[in-house]
N, C-alpha and C positions, 0 to 999 in steps of 0.2 A: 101236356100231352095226354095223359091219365088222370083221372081224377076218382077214388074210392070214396064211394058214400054207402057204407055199410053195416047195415042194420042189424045183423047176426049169424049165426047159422049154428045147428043145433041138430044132434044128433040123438034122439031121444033127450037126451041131456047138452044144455048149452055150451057150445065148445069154443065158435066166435062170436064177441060183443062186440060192441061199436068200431070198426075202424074207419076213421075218415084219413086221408091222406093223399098228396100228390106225387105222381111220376112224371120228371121231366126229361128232356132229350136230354143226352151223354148222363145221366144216372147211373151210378154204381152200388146198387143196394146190396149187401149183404145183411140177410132175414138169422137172426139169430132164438134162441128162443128153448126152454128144456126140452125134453122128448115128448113126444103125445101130446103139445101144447096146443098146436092146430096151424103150424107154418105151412105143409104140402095143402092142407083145405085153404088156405089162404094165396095160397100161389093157385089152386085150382079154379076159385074164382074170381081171381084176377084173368086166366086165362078165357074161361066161360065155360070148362068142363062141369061146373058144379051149377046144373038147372034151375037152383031152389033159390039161388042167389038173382033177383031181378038182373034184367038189363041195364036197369035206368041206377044200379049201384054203382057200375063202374063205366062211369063216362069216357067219353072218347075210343071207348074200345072198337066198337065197329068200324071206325077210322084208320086201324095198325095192325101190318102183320107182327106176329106173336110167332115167335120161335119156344117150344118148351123143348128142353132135356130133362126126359123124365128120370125117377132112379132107377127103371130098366130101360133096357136101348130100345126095346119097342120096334125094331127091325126086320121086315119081313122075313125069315129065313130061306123061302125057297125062292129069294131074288137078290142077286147080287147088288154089291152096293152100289152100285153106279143107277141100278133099275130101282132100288129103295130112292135113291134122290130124284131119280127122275120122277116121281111119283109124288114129290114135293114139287115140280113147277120145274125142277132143272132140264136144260138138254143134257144129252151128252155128255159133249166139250164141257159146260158147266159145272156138272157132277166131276168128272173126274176133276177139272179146275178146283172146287171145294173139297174133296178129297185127299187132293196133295196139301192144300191151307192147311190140314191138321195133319198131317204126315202119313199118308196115307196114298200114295202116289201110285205106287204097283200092286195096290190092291182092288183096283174097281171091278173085278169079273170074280173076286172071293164072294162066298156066302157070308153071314154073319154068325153060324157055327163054328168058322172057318177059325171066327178070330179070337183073341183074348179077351178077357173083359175090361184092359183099358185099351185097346184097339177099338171094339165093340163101341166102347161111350163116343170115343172120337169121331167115330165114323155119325153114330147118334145127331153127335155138333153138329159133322159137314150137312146131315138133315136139315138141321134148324136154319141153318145159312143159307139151303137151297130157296127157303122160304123170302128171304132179303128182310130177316125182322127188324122193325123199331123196339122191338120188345122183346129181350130174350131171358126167359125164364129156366133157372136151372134150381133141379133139385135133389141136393147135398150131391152133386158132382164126382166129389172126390171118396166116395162112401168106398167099403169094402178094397181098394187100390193102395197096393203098395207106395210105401214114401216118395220112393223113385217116379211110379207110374203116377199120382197127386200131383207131384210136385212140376212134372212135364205138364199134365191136364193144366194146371193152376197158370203157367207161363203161356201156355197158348192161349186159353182164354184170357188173359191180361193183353196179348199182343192181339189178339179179333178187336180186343173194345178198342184199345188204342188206334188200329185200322180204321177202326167206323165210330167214330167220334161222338156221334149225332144217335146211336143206338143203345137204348138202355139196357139195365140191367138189374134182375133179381135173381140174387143166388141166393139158397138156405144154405146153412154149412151150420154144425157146431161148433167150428173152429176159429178162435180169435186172429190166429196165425193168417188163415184165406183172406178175412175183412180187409186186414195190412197190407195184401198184396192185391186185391181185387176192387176193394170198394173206398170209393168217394163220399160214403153218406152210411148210417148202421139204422138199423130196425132191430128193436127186441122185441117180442111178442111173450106176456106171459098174461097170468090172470086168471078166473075160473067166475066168469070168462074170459079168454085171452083179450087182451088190448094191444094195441102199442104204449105201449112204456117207455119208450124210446122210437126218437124218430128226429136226426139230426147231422146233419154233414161230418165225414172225419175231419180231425183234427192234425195231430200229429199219431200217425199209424203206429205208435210206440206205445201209447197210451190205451190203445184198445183193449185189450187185457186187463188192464187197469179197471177200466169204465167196467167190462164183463164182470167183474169181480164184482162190482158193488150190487150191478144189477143185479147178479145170482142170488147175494150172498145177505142185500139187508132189502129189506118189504120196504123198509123206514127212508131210501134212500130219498134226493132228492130230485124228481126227473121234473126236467128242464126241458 
């Protein structure tokens, strides 16, 4: 479906080295990776926000819509939510149709000040849906959101993939916990300049933690 063939990117100082990698349909990537490592530039140009990255890096892309959830909702405020999706490709009926999919039912004539900020990301979602992506890209999703309100986010997007079988997925999260519940496959990104250092299908969602631990914790380990 995707195919990364990427040569770097660097910001004054190198910050992504080589990633090569593929994304295929029903992919459940959770991008794991320290702080400041370069995961959001790396989901950037995967998406095609980031200019300096050719085209010809990331094949297949011109071929798939791309849904991103950024880590702000990014919502126009002085149009309600139903008028923000419709401005994604939705009608109507459609928009509020994706709107109720994340619980969001009696809200499509609120603003996006209106709402909280895990109302806010969900309504973000119903965005990314309006799109119909093979590709949906989220970044650290569950940031600044109570346990409670994470833990709703985390089950509805586990229930969208499960819905559409066939639509991939990258999530950044720093939490080993989300991998367990969202992803089929883990990415760790680390390095100066980051790589992948990992890039392999989950196993038993128990062990993820585990794995995190060695990546963090020894340079020496041995990635497979």
């Amino acid at each position: 479906m995707l195919e990364l063939q990427i040569a770097g990117r660097s910001f004054g100082q190198p910050v992504l080295g080589e990633v090569f990698a593929t994304i295929e349909r029903g992919d459940r990537i959770c991008l794991l990776g320290p702080s400041g490592i370069g995961k959001t530039t790396l989901l950037n140009a995967i998406a095609g926000l980031d200019k300096t990255i050719p085209p010809k890096a990331i094949i297949g892309r011109d071929k798939l819509r791309v849904g991103y959830l950024f880590q702000e909702h990014r919502l126009l405020p002085w149009r309600t939510l139903n008028a923000n999706l419709q401005l994604a490709g939705a009608t109507t009926a459609e928009a509020d149709d994706h709107l109720a999919s994340v619980g969001l039912k009696d809200y499509s004539h609120y603003l996006p000040d209106q709402l909280s900020l895990g109302m806010a990301r969900r309504a973000a979602l119903a965005r990314c849906l309006a799109v119909k992506p093979d590709l949906l890209l989220l970044d650290e999703p569950f940031a600044s959101l109570d346990p409670v309100m994470a833990g709703e986010l985390k089950a509805l997007i586990a229930g969208i993939m499960d819905a559409h079988p066939r639509m991939a997925m990258i999530c950044v999260t720093h939490d080993g916990g989300d991998a367990e519940i969202l992803a089929n496959r883990l990415w760790y990104l680390d390095g100066r300049p980051a790589q992948l250092q990992w890039d392999d299908a989950v196993g038993e969602p128990r062990l993820i933690n585990e794995l995190l631990g060695k990546l963090r914790n020894s340079e020496g380990f041995d990635m497979v």
